[in-house]
C-alpha positions as CSV (number, residue, x, y, z in Angstrom):
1,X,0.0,0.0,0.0
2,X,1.2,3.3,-0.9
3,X,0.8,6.4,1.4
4,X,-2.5,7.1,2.6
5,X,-2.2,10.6,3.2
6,X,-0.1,13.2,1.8
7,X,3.0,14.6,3.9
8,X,1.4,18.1,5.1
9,X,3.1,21.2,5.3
10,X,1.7,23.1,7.9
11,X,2.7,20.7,10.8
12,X,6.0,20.2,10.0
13,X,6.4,24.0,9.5
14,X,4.4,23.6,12.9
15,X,7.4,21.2,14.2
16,X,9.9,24.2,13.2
17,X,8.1,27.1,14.7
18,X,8.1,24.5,18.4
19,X,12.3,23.7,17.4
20,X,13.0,27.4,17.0
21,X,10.8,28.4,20.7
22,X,12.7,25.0,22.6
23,X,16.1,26.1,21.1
24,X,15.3,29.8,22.3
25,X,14.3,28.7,25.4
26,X,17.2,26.5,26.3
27,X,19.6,29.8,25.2
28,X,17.9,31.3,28.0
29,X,17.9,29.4,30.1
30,X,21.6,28.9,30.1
31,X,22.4,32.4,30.0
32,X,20.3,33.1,32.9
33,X,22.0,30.0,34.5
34,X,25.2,31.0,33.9
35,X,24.8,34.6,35.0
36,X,23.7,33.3,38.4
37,X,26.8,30.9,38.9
38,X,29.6,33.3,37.6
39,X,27.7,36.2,39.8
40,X,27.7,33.6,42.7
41,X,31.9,33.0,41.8
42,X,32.3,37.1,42.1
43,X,30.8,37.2,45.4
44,X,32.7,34.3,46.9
45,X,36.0,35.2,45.4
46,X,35.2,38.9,47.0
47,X,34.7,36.9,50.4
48,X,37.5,35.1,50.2
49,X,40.0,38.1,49.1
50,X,38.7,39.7,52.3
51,X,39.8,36.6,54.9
52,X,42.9,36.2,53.2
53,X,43.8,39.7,54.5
């Protein structure tokens, strides 16, 4: 049997709209991830600096 239905447009370009918001999402989401952690390094670094005087 061939194929029953037709490949359809509209929900792969669907599927790509969803990829592009997940791939956006994760950039965020590791930006905003690694802005916490290196602001967390400067403020223990800063702590540190001050007991080792």
């Amino acid at each position: 049997m061939r194929h029953l239905h037709p490949p359809s447009r509209p929900s792969s370009n669907r599927m790509r709209f969803t990829l592009f918001h997940l791939i956006c999402v994760v950039v965020f989401f590791s930006l905003f991830v690694f802005g916490i952690q290196s602001s967390l390094f400067t403020t223990n670094s800063k702590i540190s600096n001050n007991i080792n005087i």
